[in-house]
C-alpha positions as CSV (number, residue, x, y, z in Angstrom):
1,X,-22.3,-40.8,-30.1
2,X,-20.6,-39.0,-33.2
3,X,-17.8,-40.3,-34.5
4,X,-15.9,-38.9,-37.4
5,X,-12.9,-40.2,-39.5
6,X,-9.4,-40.4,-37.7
7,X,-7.5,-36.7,-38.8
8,X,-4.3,-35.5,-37.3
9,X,-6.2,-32.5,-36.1
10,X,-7.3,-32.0,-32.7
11,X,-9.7,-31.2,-30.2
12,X,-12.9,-28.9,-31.6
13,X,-14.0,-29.3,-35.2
14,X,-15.4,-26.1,-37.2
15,X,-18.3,-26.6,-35.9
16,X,-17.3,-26.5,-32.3
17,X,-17.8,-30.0,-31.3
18,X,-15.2,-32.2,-30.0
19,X,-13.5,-34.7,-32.7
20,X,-14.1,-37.9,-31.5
21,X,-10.8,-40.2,-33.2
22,X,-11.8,-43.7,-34.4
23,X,-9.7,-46.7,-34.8
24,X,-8.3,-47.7,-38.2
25,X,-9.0,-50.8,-37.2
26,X,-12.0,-50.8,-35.4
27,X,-12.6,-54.6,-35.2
28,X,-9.4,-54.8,-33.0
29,X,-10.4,-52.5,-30.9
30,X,-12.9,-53.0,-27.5
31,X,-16.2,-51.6,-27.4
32,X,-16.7,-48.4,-25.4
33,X,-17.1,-49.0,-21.5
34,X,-20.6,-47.2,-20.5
35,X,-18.5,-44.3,-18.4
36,X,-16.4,-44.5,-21.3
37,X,-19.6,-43.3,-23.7
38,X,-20.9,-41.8,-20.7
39,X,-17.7,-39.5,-20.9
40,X,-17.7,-38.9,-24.4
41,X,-21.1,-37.9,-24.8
42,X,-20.9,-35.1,-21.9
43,X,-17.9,-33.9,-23.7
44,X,-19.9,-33.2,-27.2
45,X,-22.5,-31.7,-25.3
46,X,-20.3,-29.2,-23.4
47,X,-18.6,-28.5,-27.1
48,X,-21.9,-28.1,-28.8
49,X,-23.1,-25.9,-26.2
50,X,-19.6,-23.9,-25.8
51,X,-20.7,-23.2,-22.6
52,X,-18.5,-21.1,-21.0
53,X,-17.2,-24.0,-18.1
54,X,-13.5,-24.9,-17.1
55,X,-12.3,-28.5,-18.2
56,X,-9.9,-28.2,-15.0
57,X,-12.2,-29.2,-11.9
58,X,-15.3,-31.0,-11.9
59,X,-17.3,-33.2,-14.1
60,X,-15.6,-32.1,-17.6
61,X,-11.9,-32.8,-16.1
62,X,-13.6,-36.2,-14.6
63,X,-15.1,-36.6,-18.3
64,X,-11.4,-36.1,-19.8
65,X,-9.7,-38.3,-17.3
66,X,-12.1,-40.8,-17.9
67,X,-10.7,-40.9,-21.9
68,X,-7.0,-40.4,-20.9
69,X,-7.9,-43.6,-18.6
70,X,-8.9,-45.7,-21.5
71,X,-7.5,-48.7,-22.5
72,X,-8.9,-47.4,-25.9
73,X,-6.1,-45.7,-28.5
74,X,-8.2,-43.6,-29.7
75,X,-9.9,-42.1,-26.8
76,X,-6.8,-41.3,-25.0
77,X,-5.6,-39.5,-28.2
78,X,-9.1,-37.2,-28.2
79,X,-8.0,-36.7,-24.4
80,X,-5.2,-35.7,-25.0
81,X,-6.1,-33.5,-28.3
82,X,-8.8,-32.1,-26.4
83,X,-6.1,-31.1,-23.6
84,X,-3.8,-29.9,-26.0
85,X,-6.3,-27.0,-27.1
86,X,-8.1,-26.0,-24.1
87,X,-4.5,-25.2,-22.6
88,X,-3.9,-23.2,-25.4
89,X,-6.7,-21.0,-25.1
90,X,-6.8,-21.2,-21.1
91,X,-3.6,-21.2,-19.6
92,X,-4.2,-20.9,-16.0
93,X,-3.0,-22.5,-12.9
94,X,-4.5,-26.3,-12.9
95,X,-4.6,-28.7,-9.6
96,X,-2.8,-32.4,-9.2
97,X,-6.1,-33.7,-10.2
98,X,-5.6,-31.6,-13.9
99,X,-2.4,-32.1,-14.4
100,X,-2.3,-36.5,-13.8
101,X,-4.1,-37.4,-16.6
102,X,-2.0,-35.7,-19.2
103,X,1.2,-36.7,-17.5
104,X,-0.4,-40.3,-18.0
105,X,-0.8,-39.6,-21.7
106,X,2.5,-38.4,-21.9
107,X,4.0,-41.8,-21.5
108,X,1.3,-43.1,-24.0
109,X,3.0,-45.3,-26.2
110,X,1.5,-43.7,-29.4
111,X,3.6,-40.8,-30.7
112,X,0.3,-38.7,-31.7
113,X,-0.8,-39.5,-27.9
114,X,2.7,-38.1,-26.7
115,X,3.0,-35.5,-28.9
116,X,-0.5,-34.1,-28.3
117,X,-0.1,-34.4,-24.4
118,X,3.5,-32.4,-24.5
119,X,1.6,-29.5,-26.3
120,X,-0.4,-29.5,-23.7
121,X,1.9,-29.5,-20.7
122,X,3.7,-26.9,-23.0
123,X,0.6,-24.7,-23.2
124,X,0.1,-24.8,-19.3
125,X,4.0,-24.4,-18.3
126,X,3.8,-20.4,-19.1
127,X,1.9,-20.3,-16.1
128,X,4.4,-19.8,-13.7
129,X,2.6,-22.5,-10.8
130,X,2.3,-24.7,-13.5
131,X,5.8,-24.7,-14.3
132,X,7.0,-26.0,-10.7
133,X,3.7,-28.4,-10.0
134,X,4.5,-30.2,-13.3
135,X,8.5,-31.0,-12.5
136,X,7.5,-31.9,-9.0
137,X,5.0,-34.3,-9.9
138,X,7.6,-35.9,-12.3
139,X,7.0,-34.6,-15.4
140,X,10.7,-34.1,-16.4
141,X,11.5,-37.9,-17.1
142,X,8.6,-38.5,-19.4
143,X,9.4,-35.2,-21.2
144,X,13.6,-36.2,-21.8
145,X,11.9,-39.9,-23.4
146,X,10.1,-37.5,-25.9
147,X,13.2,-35.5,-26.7
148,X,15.0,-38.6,-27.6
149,X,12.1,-40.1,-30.2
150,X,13.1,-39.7,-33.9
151,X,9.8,-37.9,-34.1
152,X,9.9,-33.6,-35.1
153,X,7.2,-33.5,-33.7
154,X,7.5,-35.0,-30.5
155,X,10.7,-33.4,-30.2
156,X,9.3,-29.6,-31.0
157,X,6.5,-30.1,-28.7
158,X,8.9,-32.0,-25.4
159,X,11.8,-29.4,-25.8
160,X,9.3,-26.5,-26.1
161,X,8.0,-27.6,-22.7
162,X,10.9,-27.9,-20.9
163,X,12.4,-24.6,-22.4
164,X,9.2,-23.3,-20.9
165,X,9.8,-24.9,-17.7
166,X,13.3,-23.7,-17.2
167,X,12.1,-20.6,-16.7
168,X,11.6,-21.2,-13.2
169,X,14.6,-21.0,-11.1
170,X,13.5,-23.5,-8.6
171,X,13.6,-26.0,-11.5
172,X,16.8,-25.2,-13.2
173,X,18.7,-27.6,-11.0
174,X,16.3,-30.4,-11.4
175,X,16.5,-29.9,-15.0
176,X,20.5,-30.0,-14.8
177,X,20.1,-33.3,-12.3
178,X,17.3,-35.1,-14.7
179,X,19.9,-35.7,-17.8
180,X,18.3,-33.1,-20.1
181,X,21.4,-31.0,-20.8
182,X,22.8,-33.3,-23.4
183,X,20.0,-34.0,-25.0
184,X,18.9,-30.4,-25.6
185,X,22.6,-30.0,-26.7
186,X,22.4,-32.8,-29.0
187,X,18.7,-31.4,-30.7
188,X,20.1,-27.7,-30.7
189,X,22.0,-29.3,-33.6
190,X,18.9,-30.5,-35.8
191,X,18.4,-30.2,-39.2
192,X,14.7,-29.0,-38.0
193,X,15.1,-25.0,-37.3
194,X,12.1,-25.6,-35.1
195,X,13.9,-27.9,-32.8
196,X,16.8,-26.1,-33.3
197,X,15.1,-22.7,-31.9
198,X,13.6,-24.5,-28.6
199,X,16.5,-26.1,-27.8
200,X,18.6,-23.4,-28.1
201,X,15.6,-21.5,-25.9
202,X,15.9,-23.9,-23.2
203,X,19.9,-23.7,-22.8
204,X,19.1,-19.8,-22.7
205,X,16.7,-20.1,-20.0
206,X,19.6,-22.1,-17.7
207,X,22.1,-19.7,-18.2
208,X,21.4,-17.2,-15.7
209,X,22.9,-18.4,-12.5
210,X,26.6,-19.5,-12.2
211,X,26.6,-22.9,-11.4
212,X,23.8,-23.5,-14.2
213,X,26.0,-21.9,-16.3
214,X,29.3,-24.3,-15.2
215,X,26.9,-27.1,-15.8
216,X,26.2,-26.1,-19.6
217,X,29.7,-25.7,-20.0
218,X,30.3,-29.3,-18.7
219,X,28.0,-30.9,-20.9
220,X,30.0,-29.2,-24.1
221,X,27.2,-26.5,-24.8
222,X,29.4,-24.1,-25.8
223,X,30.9,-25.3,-29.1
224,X,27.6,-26.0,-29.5
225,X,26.3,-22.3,-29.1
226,X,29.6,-21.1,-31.0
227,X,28.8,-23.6,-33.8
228,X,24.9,-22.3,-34.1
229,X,26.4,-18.8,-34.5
230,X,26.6,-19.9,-38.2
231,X,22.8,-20.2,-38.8
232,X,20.7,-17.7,-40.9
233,X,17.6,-17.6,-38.9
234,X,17.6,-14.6,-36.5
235,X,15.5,-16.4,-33.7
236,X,18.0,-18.7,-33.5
237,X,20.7,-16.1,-33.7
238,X,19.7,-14.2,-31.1
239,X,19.0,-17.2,-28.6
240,X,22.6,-18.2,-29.2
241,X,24.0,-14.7,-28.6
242,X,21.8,-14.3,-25.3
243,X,23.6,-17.5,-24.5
244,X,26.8,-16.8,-24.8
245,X,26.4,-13.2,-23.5
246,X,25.2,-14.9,-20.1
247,X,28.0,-16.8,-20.4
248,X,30.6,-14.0,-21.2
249,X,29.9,-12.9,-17.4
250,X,31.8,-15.2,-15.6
251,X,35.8,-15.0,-15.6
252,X,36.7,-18.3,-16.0
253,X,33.9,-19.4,-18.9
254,X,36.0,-16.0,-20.8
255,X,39.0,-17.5,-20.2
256,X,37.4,-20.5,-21.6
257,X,36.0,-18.8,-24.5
258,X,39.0,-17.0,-25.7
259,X,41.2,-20.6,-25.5
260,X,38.7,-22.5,-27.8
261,X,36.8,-20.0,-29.7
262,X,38.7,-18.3,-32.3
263,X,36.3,-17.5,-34.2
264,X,33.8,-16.0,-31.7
265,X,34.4,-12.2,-32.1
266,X,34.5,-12.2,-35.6
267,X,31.1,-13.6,-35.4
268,X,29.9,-11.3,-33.1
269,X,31.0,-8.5,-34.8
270,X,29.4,-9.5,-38.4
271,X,26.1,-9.9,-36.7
272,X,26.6,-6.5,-35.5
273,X,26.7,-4.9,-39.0
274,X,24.2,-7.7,-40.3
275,X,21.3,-9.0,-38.5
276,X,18.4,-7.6,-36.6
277,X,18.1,-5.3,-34.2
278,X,17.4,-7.4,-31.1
279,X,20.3,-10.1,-32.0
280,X,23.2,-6.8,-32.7
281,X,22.1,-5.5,-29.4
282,X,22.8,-9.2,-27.9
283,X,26.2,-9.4,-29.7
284,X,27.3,-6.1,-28.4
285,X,26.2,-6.8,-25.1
286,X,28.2,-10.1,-25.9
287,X,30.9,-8.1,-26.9
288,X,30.6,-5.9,-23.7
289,X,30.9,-8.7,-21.3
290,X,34.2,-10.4,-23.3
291,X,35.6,-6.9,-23.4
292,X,35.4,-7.6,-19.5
293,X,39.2,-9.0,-20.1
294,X,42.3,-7.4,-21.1
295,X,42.3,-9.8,-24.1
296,X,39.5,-9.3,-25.5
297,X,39.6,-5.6,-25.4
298,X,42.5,-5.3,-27.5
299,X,41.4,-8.3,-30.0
300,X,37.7,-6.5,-30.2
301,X,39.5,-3.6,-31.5
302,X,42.2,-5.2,-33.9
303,X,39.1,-7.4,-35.3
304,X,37.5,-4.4,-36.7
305,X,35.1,-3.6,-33.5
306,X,35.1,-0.2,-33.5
307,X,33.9,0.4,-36.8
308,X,30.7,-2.0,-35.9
309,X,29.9,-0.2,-32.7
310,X,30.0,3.7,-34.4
311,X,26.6,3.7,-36.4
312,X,25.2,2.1,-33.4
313,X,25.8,4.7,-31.4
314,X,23.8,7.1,-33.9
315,X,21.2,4.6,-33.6
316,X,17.8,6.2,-33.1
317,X,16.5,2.7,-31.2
318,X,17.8,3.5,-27.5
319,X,19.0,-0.1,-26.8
320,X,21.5,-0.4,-29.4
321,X,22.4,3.1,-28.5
322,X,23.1,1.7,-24.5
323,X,24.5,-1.4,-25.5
324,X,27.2,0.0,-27.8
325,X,28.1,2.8,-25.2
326,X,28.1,-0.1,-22.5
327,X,30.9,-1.7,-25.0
328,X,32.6,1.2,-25.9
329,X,33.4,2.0,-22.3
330,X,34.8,-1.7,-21.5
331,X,37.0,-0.9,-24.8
332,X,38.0,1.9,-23.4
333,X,39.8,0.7,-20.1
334,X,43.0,-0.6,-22.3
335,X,45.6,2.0,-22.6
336,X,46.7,0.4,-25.8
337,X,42.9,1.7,-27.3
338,X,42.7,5.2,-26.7
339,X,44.6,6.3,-29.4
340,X,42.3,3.8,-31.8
341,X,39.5,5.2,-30.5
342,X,39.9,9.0,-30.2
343,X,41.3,8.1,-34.1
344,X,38.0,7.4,-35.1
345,X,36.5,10.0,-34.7
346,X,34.0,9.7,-31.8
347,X,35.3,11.8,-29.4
348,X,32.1,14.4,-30.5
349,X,29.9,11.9,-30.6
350,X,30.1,10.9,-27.0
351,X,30.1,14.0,-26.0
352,X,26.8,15.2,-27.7
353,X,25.2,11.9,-26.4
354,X,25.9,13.4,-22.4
355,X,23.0,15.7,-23.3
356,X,21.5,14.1,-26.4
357,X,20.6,10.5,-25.6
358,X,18.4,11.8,-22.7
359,X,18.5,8.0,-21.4
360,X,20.7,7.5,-18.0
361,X,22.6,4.2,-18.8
362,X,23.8,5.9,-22.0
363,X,24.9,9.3,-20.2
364,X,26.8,6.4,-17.9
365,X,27.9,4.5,-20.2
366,X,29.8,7.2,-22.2
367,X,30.6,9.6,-19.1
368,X,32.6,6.8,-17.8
369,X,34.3,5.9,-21.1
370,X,35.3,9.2,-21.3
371,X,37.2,9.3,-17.9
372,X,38.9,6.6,-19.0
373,X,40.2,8.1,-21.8
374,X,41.5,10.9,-20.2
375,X,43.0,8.5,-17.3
376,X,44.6,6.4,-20.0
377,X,48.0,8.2,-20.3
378,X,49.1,11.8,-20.2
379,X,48.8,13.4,-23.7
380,X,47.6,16.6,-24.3
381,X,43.7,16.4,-23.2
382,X,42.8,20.0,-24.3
383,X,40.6,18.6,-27.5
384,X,38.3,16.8,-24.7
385,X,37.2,20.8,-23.9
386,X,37.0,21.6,-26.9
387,X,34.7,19.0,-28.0
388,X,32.7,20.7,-25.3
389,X,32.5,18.2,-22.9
390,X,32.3,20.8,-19.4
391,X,29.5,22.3,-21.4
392,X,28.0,19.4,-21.4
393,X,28.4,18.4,-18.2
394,X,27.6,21.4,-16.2
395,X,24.0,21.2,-18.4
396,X,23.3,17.4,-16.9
397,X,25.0,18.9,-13.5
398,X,22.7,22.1,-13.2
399,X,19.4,19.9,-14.2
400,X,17.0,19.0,-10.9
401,X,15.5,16.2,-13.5
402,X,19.1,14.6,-13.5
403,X,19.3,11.0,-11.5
404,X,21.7,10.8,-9.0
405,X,23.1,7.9,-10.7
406,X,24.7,10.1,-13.8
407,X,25.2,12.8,-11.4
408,X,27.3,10.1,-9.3
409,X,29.0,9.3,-12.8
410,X,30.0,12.4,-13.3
411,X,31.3,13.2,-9.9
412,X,33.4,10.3,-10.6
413,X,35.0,11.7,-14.0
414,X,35.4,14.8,-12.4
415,X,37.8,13.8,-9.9
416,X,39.9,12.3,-12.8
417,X,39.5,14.8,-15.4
418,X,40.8,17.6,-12.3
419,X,44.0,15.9,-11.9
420,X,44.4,16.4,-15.6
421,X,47.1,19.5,-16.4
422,X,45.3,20.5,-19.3
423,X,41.4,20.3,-18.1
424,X,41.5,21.4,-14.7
425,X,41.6,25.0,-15.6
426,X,38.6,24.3,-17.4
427,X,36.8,23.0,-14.9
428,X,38.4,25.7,-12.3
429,X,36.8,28.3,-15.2
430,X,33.5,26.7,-16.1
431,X,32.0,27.4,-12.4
432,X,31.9,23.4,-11.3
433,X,32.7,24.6,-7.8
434,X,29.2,26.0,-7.2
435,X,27.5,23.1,-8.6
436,X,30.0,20.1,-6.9
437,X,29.3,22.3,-3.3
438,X,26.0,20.7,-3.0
439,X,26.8,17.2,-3.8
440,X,29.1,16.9,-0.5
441,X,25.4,16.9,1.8
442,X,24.3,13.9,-0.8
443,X,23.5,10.6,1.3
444,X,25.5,8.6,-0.9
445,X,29.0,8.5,0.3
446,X,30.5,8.2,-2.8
447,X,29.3,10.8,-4.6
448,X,29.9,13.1,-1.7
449,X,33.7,11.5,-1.7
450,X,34.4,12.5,-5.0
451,X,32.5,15.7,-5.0
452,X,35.3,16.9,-2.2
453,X,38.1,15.5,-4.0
454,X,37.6,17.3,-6.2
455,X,37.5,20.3,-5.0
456,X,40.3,19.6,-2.6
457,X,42.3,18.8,-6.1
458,X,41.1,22.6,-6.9
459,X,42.5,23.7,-3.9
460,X,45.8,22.2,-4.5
461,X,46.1,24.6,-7.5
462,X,45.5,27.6,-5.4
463,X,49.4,28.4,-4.6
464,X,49.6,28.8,-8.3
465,X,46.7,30.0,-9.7
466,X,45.0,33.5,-8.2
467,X,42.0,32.7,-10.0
468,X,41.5,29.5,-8.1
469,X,42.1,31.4,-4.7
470,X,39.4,34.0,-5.7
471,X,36.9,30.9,-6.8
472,X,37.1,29.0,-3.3
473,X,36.6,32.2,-1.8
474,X,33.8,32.8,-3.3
475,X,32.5,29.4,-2.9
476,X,33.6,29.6,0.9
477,X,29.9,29.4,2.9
478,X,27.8,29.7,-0.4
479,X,26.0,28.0,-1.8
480,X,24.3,26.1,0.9
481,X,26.8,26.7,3.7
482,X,30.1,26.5,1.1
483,X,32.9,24.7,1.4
484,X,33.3,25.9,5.3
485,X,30.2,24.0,6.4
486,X,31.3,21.0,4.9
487,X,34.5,21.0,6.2
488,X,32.9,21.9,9.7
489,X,30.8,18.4,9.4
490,X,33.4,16.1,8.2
491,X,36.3,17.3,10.6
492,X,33.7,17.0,13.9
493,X,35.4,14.3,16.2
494,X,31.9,13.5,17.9
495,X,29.9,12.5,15.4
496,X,30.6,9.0,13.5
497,X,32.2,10.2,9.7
498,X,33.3,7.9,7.4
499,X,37.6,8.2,7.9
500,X,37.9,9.2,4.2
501,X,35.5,12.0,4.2
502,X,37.4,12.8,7.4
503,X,41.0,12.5,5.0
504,X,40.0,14.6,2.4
505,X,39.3,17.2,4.8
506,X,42.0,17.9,6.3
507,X,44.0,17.4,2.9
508,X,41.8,20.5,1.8
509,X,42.0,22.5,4.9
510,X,45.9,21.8,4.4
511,X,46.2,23.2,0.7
512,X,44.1,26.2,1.5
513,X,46.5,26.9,4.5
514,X,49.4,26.3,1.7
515,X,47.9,28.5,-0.9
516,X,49.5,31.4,0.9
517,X,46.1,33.4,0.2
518,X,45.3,35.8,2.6
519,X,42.0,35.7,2.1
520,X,41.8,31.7,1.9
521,X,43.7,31.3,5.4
522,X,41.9,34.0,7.0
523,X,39.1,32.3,6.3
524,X,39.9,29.1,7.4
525,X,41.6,30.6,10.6
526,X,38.8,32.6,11.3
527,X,36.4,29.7,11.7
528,X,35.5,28.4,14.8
529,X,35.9,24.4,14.9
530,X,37.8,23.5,11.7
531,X,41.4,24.4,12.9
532,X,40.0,23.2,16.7
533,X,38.5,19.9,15.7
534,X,42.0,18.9,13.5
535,X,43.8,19.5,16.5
536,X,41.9,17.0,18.2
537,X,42.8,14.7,15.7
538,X,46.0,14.9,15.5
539,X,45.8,14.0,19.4
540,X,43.8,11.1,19.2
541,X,47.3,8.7,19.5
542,X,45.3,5.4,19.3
543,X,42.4,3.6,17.5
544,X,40.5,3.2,20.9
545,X,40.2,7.1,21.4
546,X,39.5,7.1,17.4
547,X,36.3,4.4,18.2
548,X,33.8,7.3,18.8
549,X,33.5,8.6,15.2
550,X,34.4,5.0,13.6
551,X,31.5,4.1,11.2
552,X,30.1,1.2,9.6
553,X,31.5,3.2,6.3
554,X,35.0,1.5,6.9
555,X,34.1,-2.0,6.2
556,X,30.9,-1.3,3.9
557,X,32.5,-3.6,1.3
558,X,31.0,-1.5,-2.0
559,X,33.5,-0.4,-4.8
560,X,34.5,3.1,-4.8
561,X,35.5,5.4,-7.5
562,X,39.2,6.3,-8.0
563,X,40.7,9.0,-5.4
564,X,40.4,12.7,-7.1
565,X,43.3,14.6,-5.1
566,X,46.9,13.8,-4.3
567,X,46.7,13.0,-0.9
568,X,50.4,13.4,-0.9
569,X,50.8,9.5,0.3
570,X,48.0,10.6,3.1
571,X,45.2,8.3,1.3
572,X,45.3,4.5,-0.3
573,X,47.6,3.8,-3.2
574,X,47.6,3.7,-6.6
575,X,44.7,5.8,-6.5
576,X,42.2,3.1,-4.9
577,X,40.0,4.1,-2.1
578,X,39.8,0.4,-1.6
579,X,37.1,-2.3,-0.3
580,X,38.5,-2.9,2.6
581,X,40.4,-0.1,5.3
582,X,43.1,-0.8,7.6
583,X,41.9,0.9,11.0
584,X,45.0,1.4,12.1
585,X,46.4,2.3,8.6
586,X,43.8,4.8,8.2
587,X,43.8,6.8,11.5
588,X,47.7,6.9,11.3
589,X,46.8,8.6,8.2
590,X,44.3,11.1,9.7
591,X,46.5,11.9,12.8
592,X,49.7,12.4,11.2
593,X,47.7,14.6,8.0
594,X,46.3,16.5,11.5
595,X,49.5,17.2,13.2
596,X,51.4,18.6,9.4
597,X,48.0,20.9,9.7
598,X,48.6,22.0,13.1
599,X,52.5,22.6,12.3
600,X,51.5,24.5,9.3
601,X,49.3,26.8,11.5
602,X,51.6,27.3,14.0
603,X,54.2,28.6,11.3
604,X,51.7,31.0,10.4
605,X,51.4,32.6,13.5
606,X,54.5,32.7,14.1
């Protein structure tokens, strides 16, 4: 058998073959058992050959097992060397039977045995089957022993493992439940960067489920995290900020946050203009989620936030362009931060990215912010036009290649940027009513809900404006059956309509008959179910006779953008369309909005 001198390398030597370790003290130790040599000596041969054969199954894991087995030192130290490199050049899913032996080694009470075996189980836990069969067959409690040794080593190798096992959600909880939490807390703050980066992996990799998250936070990670915010090495840097982004979701860990952790935007913010490009994406995104709060989206600003999140948004790598738009429009919900913000100077910017950033979150992102600019208070708006920003708009609105989320996003600011004094003539002029037309046949409800609030809210300023009385005309059954079709649809009492569709109907039908336009309530007389069908409406009495054309739409639960038209106290308050409808509420609405429509006709005929 060959034998050569003890080394703290592992596994194959240059030459291929395996390294065999001898005993220091070779007097003290037993001779070799014959399926001991027997063991060894099929191993060289496989290494000498390098025949292409798997050291999982068969006689080569039988050969291993046989060393791991040993009462011998320094055979279970070449099993567990020899283990440590195959995994690390073949990585895939192992049986029971593979797996045993080096979970035997791993309790070894030799550190080079230990440390050799965790690299192993390290190598194999990328492999997501791995991950779970190794924590089910108890490889947790071994693994936390390691974490605690005084050894680097061990402790690089152990935490590396487990970082790689919490990956796996069905293992988080185990992880939680096995005691590991403090000690990765405890080794995040090493003096060994190594350590420090895996442990700081590992409380990454439990932070994406809520009660993972609560269970960090009871453990005292987070001054922890806070503290490592500090370091120079952007690995670590960006682990941290990942953390705490995950973190940053929840309400109450915010609340948390802002209570203990001073110091945390400023952080944030200096890693924005300082470090790489992967960790400034994570502390906007950081920044984002904080900004999630009242609070913090005033503080973000007063600490200089702003300034940080500008060049970002010139970036030419997309992701800091999304994640500083993704801020910018959390900043932008205060009141208290328009004026900051239009100050800066970025009013253009965001415009030119509606067209320019060609990537949908961004287009978003900044459509959105913008609406709540203009939401913010009532100023003077008009420099929001001429930035350009209906050009702009009606370029992504025209566009076939334009996803129905950014069209949705820009239905949305529509309906706010209409009830605007100063922009709706804009949009009135700019021809929006032939493109938002189409949008009320889309099959997602909110889009087509804000689509016709919008031009209801167009409708409202026909009595004063002739140019909006020509414009519905024209738009009146083109294109694609006009506003009459539509109308037609939502007002039909025998088919199922969702009640605020049905609202912003009649509120339509009910400023066209107020316009005082010939033409506009000609037209609208003239047809031959819209008048008919709201008269049936306004006759319905109770919710029973309402049943027929009740939909699943009234309870759907999903959040809804802000009401475009004054419904004139007809729709929900405070602009809300709402989560959750009041039957009753709602068809007293309808029927009472039907019967001022049916009065209203009735004075024209007279």
């Amino acid at each position: 058998m060959r034998r050569v001198a003890a080394s703290k390398y592992s596994g194959s030597g240059p030459d291929g073959n395996l390294m065999v370790y001898d005993s220091p003290n070779r007097e003290d130790e037993p001779l070799l058992a014959d399926k001991e040599r027997q063991a060894v000596n099929i191993l060289v041969d496989l290494f000498e050959r390098r025949a292409p054969v798997s050291f999982y199954e068969g006689e080569p894991l039988k050969a291993l097992a046989t060393l791991a087995y040993s009462d011998i030192n320094h055979l279970q130290l070449s099993a567990a060397t020899a283990f440590s490199e195959i995994s690390e050049m073949d990585a895939r899913p192992v049986s029971r039977e593979a797996l045993e032996p080096i979970l035997y080694l791993l309790q070894s009470p030799d550190i080079k045995v230990q440390h050799s075996a965790s690299a192993a189980l390290g190598n194999l836990a990328v492999n997501v089957e791995n991950k779970l069969l190794i924590v089910r067959m108890g490889g947790l409690e071994p693994l936390i022993r390691q974490m605690l040794s005084p050894n680097i080593d061990a402790q690089i190798n152990s935490v590396g493992c487990i970082t790689n096992l919490a990956t796996a959600d069905e293992n988080k909880m185990r992880i939680a439940k096995s005691g590991a939490l403090l000690p990765l807390i405890r080794l995040a703050r090493s003096r060994e960067i190594r350590v420090q980066r895996n442990a700081a992996g590992a409380l990454l990799n439990m932070t994406h489920s809520i009660e993972h998250r609560q269970q960090l936070i009871a453990a005292g990670a987070v001054p922890v995290l806070v503290e490592l915010l500090a370091s120079d090495d952007p690995e670590l840097q960006y682990y941290v900020t990942t953390a705490l982004s995950n973190i940053a979701v929840d309400e109450g860990s915010r609340q948390l946050l802002r209570d203990t952790q001073p110091s945390l935007v400023d952080s944030l913010i200096h890693f924005v203009q300082t470090s790489t490009t992967k960790v400034q994406c994570q502390a906007i995104l950081t920044l984002r989620n904080l900004a999630s709060d009242e609070e913090y989206q005033l503080q973000i600003i007063k600490a200089g936030g702003l300034d940080s999140l500008l060049p970002q948004l010139q970036s030419a790598y997309d992701l800091l362009v999304v994640s500083a738009s993704a801020c910018l429009r959390n900043l932008s919900i205060h009141p208290d931060n328009e004026e900051p913000i239009l100050n800066s100077g970025v009013l253009p910017l965001l415009v030119n990215l509606i067209t320019q950033s060609g990537n949908d979150e961004v287009q978003c992102h900044v459509i959105s912010a913008l609406r709540n600019l203009v939401a913010n208070n009532d100023a003077d708006k008009t420099p929001f036009a001429e930035a350009g920003l209906f050009d702009h708009m009606k370029i992504i609105l025209s566009d076939p290649r334009s996803s129905e989320v950014v069209i949705g996003e820009m239905a949305a600011a529509l309906s706010v940027f209409v009830l605007d004094d100063s922009l709706w003539p804009y949009i009135l002029s700019s021809g929006f009513l032939e493109l938002l037309v189409p949008l009320t046949r889309s099959h997602i409800v909110e889009l087509q809900y804000n689509a016709c609030a919008t031009i209801s809210s167009l409708a409202g300023k026909a009595s004063e404006s002739s140019d909006a009385c020509s414009r519905l005309a024209q738009v009146w059954d083109k294109p694609e059956g006009g506003m009459q079709s539509y109308l037609a649809t939502f007002l039909a009492v025998d088919e199922g309509m969702d009640p605020l569709l049905r609202s912003v109907a009649i509120w339509t039908v009910m400023m066209l008959l107020e316009s005082e336009s010939p033409d506009l309530v000609q037209l609208v007389l003239a047809h031959p179910s819209i008048i008919k069908n709201i008269k049936k409406i306004a006759q319905m009495g109770s919710l029973s006779e309402a049943d027929a054309w009740l939909s699943t739409y009234t309870n759907d639960g999903g959040p809804r953008s802000s009401r475009a038209f004054d419904s004139d106290g007809y729709g929900p308050e405070d602009g809300d369309m709402g989560d959750e409808h009041d039957d009753d509420d709602i068809y007293q609405r309808l029927e009472s909005m039907a019967q001022d429509v049916v009065a209203l006709v009735q004075n024209l005929d007279r």
